[in-house]
NUKOL-421324 format. One record per residue (C-alpha): residue number from 1; x, y, z. Coordinates in steps of 0.05 Angstrom, whole numbers, plus 32768, in hexadecimal, padded with zeros to 4 digits. Example, Ala and Ser with C-alpha at 12.3 -4.5 7.8 and 13.67 -1.06 7.14 Angstrom:
SITE   kolke     c1     c2     c3
SITE       1   80F6   7FA6   809C
SITE       2   8111   7FEB   808F
# end
This chain:
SITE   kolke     c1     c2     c3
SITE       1   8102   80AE   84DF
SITE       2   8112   80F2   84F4
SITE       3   80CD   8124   84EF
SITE       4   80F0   8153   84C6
SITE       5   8102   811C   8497
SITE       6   80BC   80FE   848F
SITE       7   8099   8144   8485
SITE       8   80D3   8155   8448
SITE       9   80BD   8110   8428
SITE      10   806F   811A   8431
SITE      11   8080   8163   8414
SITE      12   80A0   8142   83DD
SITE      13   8068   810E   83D9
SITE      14   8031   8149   83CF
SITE      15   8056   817A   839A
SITE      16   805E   813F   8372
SITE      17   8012   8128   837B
SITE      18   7FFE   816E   836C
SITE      19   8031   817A   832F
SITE      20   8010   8137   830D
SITE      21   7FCF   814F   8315
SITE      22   7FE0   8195   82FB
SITE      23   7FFC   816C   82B8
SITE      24   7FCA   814C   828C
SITE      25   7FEE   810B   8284
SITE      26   7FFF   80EF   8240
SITE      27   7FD0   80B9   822C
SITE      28   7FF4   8077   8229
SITE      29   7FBE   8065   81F9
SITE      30   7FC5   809C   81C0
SITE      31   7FF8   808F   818B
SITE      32   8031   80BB   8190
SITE      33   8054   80E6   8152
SITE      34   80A0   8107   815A
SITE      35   80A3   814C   814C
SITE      36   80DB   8134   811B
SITE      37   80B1   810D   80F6
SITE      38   80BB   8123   80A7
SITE      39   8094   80F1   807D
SITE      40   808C   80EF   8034
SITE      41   8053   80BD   8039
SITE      42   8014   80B3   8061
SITE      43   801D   80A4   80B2
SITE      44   7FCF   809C   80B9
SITE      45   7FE6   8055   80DF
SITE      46   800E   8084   8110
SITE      47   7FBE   809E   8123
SITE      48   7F82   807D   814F
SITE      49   7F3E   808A   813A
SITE      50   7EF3   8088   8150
SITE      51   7EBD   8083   8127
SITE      52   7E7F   80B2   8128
SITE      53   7E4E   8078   8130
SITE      54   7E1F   8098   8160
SITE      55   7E11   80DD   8146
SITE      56   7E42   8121   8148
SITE      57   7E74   811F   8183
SITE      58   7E95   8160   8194
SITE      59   7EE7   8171   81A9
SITE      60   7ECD   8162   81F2
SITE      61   7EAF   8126   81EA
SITE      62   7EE8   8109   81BA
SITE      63   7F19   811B   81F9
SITE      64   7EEF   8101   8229
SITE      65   7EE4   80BA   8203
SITE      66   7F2B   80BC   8201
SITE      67   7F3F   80C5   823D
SITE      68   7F06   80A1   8263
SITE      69   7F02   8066   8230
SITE      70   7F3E   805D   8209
SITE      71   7F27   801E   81F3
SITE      72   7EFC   8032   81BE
SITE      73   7F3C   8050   8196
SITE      74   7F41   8025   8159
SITE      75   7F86   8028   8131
SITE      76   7F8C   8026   80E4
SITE      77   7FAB   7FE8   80CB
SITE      78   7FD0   8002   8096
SITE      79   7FED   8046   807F
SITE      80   7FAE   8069   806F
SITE      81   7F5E   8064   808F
SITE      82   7F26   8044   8060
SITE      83   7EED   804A   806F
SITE      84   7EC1   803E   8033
SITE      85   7E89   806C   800E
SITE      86   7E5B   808B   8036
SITE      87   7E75   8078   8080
SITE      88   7E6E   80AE   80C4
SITE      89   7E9D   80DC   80D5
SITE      90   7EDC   80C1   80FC
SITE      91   7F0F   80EB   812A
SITE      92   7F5C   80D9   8122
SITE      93   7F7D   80F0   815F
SITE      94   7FD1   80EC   816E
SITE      95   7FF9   810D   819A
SITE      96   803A   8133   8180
SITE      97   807A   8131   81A9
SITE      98   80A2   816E   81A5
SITE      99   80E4   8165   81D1
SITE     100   8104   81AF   81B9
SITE     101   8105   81EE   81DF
SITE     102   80F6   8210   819E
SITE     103   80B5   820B   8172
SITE     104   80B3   81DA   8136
SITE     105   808F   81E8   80F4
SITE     106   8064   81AA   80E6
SITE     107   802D   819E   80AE
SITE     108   7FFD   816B   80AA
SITE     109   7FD3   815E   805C
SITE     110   7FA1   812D   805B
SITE     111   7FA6   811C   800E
SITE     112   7F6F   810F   7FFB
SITE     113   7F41   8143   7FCF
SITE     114   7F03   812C   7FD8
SITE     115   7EF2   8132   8022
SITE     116   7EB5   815A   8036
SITE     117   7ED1   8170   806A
SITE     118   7F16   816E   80A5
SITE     119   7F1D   8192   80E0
SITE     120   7F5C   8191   8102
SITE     121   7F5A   81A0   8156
SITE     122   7F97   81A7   817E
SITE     123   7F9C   81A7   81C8
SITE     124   7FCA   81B0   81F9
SITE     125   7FB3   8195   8238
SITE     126   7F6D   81A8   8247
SITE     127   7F78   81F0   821B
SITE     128   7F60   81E8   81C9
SITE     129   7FAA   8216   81AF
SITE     130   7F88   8212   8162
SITE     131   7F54   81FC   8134
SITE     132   7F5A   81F2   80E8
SITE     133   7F16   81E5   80B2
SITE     134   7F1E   81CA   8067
SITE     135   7EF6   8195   8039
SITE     136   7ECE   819A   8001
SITE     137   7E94   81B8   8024
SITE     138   7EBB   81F6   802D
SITE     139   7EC4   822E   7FF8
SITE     140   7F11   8230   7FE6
SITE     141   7F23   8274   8003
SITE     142   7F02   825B   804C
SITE     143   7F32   8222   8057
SITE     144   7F6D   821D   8079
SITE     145   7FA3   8224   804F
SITE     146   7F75   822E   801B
SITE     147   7F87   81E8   7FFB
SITE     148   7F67   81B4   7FD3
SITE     149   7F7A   8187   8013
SITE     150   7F71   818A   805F
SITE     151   7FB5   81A9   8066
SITE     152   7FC3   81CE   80AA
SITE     153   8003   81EA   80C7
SITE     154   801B   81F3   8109
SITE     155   8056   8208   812D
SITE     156   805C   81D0   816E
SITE     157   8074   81E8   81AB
SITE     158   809D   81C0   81DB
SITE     159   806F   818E   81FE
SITE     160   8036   8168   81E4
SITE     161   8005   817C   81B6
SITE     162   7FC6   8150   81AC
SITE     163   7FAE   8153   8164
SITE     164   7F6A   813F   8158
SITE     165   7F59   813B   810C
SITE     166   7F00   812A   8104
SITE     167   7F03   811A   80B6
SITE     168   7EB7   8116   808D
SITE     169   7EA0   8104   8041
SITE     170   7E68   80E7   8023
SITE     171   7EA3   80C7   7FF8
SITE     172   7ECE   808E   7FFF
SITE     173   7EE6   8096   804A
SITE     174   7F2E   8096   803C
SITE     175   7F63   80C0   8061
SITE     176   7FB6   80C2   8051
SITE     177   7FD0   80EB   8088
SITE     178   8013   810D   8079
SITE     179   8036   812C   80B7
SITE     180   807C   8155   8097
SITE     181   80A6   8191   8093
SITE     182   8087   81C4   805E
SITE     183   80C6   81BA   8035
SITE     184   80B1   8175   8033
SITE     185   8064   8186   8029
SITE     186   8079   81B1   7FEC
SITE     187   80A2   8187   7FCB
SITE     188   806E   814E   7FD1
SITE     189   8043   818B   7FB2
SITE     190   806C   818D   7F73
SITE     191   8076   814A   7F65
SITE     192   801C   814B   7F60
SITE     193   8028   818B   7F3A
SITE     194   805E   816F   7EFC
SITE     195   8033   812B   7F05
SITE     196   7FF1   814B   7EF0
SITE     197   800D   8177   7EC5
SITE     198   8023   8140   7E9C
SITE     199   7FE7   811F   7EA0
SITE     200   7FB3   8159   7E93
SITE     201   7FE0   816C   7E56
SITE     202   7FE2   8126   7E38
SITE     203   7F9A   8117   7E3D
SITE     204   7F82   8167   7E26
SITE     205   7FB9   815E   7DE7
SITE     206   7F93   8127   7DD3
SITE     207   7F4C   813A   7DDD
SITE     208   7F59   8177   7DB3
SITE     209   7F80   8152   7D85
SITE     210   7F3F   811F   7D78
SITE     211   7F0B   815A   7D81
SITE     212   7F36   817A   7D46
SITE     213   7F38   8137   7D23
SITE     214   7EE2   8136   7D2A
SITE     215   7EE1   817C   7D14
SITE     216   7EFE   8169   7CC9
SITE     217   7EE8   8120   7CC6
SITE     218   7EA9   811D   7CE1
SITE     219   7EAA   80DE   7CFF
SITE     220   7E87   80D1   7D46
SITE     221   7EC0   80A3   7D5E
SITE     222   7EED   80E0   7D6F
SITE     223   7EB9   8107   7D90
SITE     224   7EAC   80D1   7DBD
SITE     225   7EF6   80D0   7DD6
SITE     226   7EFC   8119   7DDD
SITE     227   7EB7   810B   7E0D
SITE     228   7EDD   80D2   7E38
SITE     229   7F25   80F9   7E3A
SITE     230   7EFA   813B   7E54
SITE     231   7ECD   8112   7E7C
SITE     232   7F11   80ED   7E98
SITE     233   7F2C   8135   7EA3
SITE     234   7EEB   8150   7EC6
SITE     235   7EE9   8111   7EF8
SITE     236   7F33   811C   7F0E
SITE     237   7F30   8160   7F17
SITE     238   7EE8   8156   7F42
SITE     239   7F09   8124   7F69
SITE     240   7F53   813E   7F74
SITE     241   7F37   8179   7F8A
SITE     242   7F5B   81A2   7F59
SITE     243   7F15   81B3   7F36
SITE     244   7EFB   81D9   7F6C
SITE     245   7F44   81FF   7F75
SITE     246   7F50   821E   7F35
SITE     247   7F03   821A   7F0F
SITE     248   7EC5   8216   7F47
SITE     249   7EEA   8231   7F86
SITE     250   7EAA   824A   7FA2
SITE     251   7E7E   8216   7F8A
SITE     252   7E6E   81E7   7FC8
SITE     253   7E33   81C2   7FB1
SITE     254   7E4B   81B2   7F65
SITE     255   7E8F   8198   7F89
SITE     256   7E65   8166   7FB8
SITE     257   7E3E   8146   7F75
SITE     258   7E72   8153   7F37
SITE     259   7E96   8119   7F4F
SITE     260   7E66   80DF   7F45
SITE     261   7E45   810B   7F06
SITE     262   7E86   8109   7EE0
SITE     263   7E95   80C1   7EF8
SITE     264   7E53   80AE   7ECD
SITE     265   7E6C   80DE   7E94
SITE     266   7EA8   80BC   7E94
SITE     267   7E88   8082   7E90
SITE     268   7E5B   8088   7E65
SITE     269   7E79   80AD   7E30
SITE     270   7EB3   8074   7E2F
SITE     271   7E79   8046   7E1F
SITE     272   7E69   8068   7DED
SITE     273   7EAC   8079   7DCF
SITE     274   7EB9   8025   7DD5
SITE     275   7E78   800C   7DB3
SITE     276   7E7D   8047   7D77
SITE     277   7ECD   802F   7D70
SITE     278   7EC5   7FED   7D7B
SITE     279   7E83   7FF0   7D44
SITE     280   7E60   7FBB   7D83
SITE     281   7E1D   7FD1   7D63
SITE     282   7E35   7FAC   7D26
SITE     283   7E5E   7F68   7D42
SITE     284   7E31   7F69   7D7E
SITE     285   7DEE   7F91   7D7D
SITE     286   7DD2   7F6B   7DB2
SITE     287   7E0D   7F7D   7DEC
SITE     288   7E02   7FC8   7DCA
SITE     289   7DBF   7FD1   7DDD
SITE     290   7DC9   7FB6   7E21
SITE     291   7DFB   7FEB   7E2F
SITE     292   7DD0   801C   7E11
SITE     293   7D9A   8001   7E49
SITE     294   7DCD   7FFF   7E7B
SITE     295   7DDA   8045   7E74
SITE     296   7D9D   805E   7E73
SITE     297   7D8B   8037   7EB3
SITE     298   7DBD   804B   7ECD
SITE     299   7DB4   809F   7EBD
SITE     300   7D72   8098   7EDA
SITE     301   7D75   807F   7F18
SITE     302   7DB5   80B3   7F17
SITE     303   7D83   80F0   7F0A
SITE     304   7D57   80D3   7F3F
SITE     305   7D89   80D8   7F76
SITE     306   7D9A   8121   7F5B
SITE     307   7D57   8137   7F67
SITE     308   7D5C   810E   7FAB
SITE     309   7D97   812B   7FB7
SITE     310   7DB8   80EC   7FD7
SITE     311   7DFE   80F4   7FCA
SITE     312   7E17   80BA   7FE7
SITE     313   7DF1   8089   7FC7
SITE     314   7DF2   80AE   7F7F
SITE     315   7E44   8095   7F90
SITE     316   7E39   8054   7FA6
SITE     317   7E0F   804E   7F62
SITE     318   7E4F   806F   7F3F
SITE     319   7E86   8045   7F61
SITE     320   7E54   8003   7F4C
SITE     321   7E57   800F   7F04
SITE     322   7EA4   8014   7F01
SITE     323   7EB3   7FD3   7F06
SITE     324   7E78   7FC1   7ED5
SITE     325   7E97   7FEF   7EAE
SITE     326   7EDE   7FD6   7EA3
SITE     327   7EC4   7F93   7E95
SITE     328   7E9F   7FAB   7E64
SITE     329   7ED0   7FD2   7E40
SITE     330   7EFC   7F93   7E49
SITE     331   7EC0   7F67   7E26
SITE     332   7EB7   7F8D   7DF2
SITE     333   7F08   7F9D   7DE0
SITE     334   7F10   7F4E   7DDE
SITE     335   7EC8   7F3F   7DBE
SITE     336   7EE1   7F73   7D82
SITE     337   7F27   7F55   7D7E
SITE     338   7F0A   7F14   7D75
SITE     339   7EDB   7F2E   7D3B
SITE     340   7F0C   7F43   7D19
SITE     341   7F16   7F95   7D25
SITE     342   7F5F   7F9A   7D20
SITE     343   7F5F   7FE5   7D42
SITE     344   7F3A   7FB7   7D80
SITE     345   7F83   7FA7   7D99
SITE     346   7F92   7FE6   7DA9
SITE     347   7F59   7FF5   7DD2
SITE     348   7F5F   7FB3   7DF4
SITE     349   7FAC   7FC8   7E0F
SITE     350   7F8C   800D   7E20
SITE     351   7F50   7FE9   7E44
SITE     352   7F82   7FC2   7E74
SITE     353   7FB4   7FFD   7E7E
SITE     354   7F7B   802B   7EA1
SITE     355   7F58   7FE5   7EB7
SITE     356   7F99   7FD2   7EDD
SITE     357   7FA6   801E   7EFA
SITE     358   7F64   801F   7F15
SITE     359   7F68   7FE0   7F3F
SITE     360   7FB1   7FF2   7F59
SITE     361   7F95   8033   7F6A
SITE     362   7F58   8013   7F8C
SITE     363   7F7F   7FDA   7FAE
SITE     364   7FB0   8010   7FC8
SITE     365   7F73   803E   7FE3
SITE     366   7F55   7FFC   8001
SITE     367   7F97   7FE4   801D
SITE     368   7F9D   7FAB   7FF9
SITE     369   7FE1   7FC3   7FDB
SITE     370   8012   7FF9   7FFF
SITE     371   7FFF   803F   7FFD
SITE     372   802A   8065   7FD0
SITE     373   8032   809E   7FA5
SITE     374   802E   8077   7F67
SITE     375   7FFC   8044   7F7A
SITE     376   7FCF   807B   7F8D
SITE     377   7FDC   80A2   7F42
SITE     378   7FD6   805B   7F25
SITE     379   7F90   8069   7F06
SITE     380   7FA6   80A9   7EEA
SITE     381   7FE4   8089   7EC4
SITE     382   7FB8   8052   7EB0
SITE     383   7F86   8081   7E8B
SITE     384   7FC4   80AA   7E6E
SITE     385   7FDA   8067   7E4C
SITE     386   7F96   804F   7E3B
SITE     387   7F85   8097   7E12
SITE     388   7FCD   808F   7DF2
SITE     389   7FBB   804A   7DDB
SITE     390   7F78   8066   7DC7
SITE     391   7F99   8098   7D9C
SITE     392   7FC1   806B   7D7C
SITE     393   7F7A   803F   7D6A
SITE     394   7F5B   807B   7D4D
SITE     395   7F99   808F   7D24
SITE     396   7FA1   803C   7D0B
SITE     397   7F4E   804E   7CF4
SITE     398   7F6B   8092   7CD2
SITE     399   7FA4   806E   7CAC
SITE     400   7F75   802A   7C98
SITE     401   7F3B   8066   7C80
SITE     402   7F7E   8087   7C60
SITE     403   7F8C   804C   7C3E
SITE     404   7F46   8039   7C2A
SITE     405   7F3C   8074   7C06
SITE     406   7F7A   806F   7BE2
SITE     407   7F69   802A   7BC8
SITE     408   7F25   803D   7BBA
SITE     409   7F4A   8082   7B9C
SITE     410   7F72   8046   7B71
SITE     411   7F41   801C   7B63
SITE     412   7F11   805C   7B47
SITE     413   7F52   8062   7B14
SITE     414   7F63   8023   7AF9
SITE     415   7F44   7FEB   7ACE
SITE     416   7F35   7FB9   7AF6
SITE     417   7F3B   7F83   7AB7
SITE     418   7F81   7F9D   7AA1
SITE     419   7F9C   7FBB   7AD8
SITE     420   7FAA   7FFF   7AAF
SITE     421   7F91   804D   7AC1
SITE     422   7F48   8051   7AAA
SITE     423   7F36   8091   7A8E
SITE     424   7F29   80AF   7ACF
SITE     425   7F73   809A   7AE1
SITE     426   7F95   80B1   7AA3
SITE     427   7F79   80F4   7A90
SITE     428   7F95   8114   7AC9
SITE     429   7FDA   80FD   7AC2
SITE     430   7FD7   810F   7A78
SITE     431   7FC0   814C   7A7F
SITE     432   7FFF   8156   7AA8
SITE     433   8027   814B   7A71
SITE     434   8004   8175   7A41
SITE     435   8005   81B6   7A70
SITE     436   804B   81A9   7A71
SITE     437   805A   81A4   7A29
SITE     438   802A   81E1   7A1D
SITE     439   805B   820B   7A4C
SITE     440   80A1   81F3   7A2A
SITE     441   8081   81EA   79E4
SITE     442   808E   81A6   79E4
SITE     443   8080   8169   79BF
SITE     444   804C   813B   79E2
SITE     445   8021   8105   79BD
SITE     446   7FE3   80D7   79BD
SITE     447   7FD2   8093   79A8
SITE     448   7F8F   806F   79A0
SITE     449   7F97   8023   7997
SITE     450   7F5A   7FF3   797F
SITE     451   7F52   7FB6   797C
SITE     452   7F3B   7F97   793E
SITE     453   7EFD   7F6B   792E
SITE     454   7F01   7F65   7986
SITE     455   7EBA   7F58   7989
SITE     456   7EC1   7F19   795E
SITE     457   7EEA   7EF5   7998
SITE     458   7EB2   7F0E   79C0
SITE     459   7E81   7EE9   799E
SITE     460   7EAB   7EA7   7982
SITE     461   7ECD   7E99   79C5
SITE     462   7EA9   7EC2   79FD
SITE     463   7EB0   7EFA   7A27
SITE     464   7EDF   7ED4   7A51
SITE     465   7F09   7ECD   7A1A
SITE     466   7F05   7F06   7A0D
SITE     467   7F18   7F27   7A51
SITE     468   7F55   7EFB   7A45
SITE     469   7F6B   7F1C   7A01
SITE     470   7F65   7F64   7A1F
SITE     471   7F91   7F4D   7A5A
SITE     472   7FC3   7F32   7A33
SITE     473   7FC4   7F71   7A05
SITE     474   7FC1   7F9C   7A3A
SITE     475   8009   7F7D   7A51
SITE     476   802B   7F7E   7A11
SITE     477   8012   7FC8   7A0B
SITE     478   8038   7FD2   7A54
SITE     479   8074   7FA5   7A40
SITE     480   8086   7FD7   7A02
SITE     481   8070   8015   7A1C
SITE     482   80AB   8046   7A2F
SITE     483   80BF   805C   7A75
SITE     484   8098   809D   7A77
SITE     485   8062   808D   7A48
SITE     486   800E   8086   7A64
SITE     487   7FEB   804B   7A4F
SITE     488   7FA5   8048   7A66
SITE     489   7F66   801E   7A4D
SITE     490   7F38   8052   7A30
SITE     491   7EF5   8025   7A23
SITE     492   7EE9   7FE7   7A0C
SITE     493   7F17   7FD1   79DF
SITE     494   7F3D   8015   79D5
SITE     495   7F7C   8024   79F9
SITE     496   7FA4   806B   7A06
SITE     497   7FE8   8077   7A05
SITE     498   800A   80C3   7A1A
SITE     499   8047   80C5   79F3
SITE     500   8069   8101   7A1E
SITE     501   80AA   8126   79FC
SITE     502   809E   80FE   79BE
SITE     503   8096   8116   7970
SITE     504   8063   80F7   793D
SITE     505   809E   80D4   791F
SITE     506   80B6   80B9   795D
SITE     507   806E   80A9   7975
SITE     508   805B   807A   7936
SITE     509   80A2   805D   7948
SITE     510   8087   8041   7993
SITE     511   8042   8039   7971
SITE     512   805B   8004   793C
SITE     513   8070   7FDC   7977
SITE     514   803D   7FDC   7995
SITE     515   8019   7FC1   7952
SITE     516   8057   7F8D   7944
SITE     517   8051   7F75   798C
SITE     518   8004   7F70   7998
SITE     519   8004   7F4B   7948
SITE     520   803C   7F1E   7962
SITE     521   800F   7F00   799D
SITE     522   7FE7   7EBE   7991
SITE     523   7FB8   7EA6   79BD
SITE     524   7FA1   7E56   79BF
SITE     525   7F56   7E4C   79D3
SITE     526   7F2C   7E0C   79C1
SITE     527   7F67   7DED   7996
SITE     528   7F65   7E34   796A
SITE     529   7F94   7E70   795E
SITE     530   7F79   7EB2   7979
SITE     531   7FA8   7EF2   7960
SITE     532   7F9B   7F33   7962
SITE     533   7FAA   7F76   793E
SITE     534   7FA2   7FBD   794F
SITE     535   7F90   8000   792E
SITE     536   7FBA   803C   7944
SITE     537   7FAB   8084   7941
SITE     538   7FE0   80AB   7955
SITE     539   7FD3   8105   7964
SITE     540   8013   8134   7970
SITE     541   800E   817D   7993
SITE     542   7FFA   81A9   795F
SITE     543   7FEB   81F3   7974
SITE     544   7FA0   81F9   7966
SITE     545   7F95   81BC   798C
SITE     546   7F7C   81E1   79C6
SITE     547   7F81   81A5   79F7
SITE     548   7F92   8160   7A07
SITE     549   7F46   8150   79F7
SITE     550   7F5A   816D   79B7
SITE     551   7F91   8147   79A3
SITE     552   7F6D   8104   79C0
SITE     553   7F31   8113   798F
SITE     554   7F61   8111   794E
SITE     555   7F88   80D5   7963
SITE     556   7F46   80AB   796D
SITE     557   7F30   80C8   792C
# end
């Protein structure tokens, strides 16, 4: 081989040796992410992580392990990282592919409000180009993008960018990663914004609605919802984040514990709201005083880690008395059905609706089920159903109390032997009549009707017998009375009949049938003839009969 030859290849050999050591490679062993990329869901899966086991590590040493000992990058197994309540810090780390000579806008949300903390690092090569702060543990205005999420935005230049994302909570561990366009990133952003809005004003209509309702009827049952709605609304704002954004931006340490305090208040107050509504001190007083226990056990040991200030296991304590919870709501929905509470159905149906978004929601934040928009919201459209439903129990009470008091109202008016208006039932409806016919000077009348020698059945035949008699009249009275006319027992023996837009004359006219008819009736008892006649005193309007009470005086006279 000529010399000149060999030297130009060795030349060759060197400027290539010294351009790849110049480059930082591009580790085969780091997930890769296309600039292009535009997704409307999480992409955590397109991450590897490492886990914080062994105390803080710092940008260097993340590098370092991965360069040196890529083996210890884990990968997620499904769209999002879960991690579970109260586990160490972990680093995501990807590297984004830009192939354009021009910069591309690129925003990555980890959507999830209730993370302590996120800090986003990215590197080119060996230089650190940016670093971006946000979490819980960070007063509003000081995050990036000044978010309820970790949301940071970049513009990528041509190349590769290494994005290293270290992600902390004393919550559950669990991190959706978006990577998108802003366009994207704000429409995603409205969707949350009409979705909450729907379900904020749906739950607040109906907590005022009930608080109103407690107001003017007194009744504990609707105070007890409008706790577990506002309790329901307090825990979704703590957790979504959107709590600390519009009412306690600056409020660091009342965002870390509000969570798991209005997860008990939530809680609690539903307890309390089911056993009042579902009257469980009544059908089961034993199961009511072991909630009451429960509760208190339960606030206690709460208080204790308050003091201790041991966040993480004050939630672990939370997140162990939701499922207790549900069951029990379930329990005593069924347990009330069963003993016969009609409104009980109703609060069942409610019962299963949140029960059922809860576990899709929890089975799509564990990874049992797909990771989606809806799955995720599941809990919140759950509860939105289950106060509905709950609303609909507490207006089925109103209308059976409605109705109650209207038969009681009935009942309060009419005879229960004949089935006519008692006094208290007739007096008002002929005093009616008589304002009226004092106002178009008209004609209104009044007739007393007695039975004769009545307490002789009484004593020959019985008081049954006698019951018998006045039931009997009492229907031949109703048979001949005109359409318009008031019949009413007055006492005893006596009846009442308004005669409205009648004369004397025409008066003693419906009267006398009343006598022909009631002197007509026989009535066989013990192989004898019982009949029965009346005595009729019969009042018109007169002017100095200064009222109704009046007019019923002379016609008993």
């Amino acid at each position: 081989m000529p010399p000149d030859t060999l030297g130009c290849r060795c030349l060759f050999c060197f400027l290539l040796l010294a351009l790849m050591l110049a480059v930082r490679p591009v580790w085969a062993d780091v997930p890769r992410i296309d600039v292009s990329a535009d997704s409307r869901t999480s992409v955590t899966h397109r991450f590897a992580y490492l886990i914080e086991s062994e105390g803080p590590l710092t940008v260097g040493q993340v590098v370092k392990q991965v360069d040196q000992r890529p083996e210890k990058l884990l990968r997620p197994d499904r769209s999002i990282l879960v991690q579970g309540i109260g586990s160490p810090p972990v680093w995501l780390v990807a590297d984004v592919e830009q192939p354009y000579p021009d910069p591309v806008l690129r925003r990555i949300v980890l959507g999830i409000g209730w993370l302590d903390r996120v800090d986003m690092y990215l590197l080119r090569g060996d230089s650190l180009i940016a670093v971006a702060t946000a979490g819980d543990r960070l007063p509003v205005q000081q995050r990036s993008g000044q978010n309820r999420f970790g949301q940071f935005d970049h513009w990528y230049e041509a190349g590769v960018t290494r994005v290293l994302l270290r992600v902390e909570t004393a919550d559950p561990m669990v991190v959706p990663v978006s990577f998108s366009s802003v366009e994207t990133s704000h429409a995603q952003g409205l969707r949350d914004a009409v979705f909450y809005s729907f379900i904020y004003g749906v739950v607040t209509a109906l907590l005022l609605y009930n608080f109103l309702l407690f107001v003017g009827i007194r009744q504990r049952r609707y105070l007890f919802y409008t706790l577990y709605m506002g309790a329901f609304l307090a825990m979704n704002l703590s957790y979504t984040g959107l709590g600390m954004v519009v009412f306690w931006p600056g409020a660091v340490l009342w965002q870390q514990w509000a969570p798991p305090l209005f997860m008990f208040c939530f809680m609690f107050s539903g307890l309390a709201f089911a056993t009042n509504f579902l009257r469980i001190a009544r059908f089961r007083p034993g199961l009511y005083r072991a909630i009451r226990t429960l509760c208190l056990a339960y606030l206690i040991v709460f208080l204790v880690m308050l003091v201790a200030n041991q966040q993480s296991a004050a939630l672990l304590l939370a997140f162990s008395l939701v499922p207790l919870f549900s069951v029990l709501m379930l329990y005593m929905g069924v347990s009330s059905w069963r003993a016969g509470n009609r409104a009980a159905r109703y609060f069942l149906l409610g019962t299963l609706a949140s029960t059922v978004g809860a576990s899709v929601t929890g089975f799509s934040v564990w990874g049992v089920l797909p990771f989606t928009w809806v799955g995720f919201r599941a809990v919140d459209i759950g509860m939105a159903i289950d106060a509905v439903l709950l609303v609909l129990a507490l207006a089925d009470l109103v209308r059976q109390y409605q109705e109650a008091r209207q038969k009681a109202e009935h009942q309060a008016q009419v005879d229960p032997l004949t089935g006519l208006n008692n006094r208290r039932g007739f007096l008002p409806i002929a005093r009616s009549f008589w304002s009226l016919a004092e106002r178009q000077e008209g004609d209104i009348c009044i007739a007393i009707l007695d039975l004769d020698h009545f307490k002789e059945i009484n004593d020959q035949y019985g008081h049954n017998t006698g019951d018998a008699v006045l039931r009997r009249i009492a229907a031949i009275l109703n048979e001949s009375k005109r359409n318009g006319d008031i019949l009413g027992r007055w006492g005893g023996e006596e009846f009442i009949v308004a005669l409205p837009d009648t004369t004397l004359d025409e008066a003693h006219r419906v009267t006398e049938r009343f006598r022909r008819r009631v002197e007509t009736w026989v009535m066989r008892e013990r192989g004898a003839e019982i009949r029965v006649t009346v005595s009729i005193g019969v009042a018109s309007r007169l002017t100095w009969h200064q009222s109704l009470n009046d007019l019923i005086v002379v016609a008993d006279r």
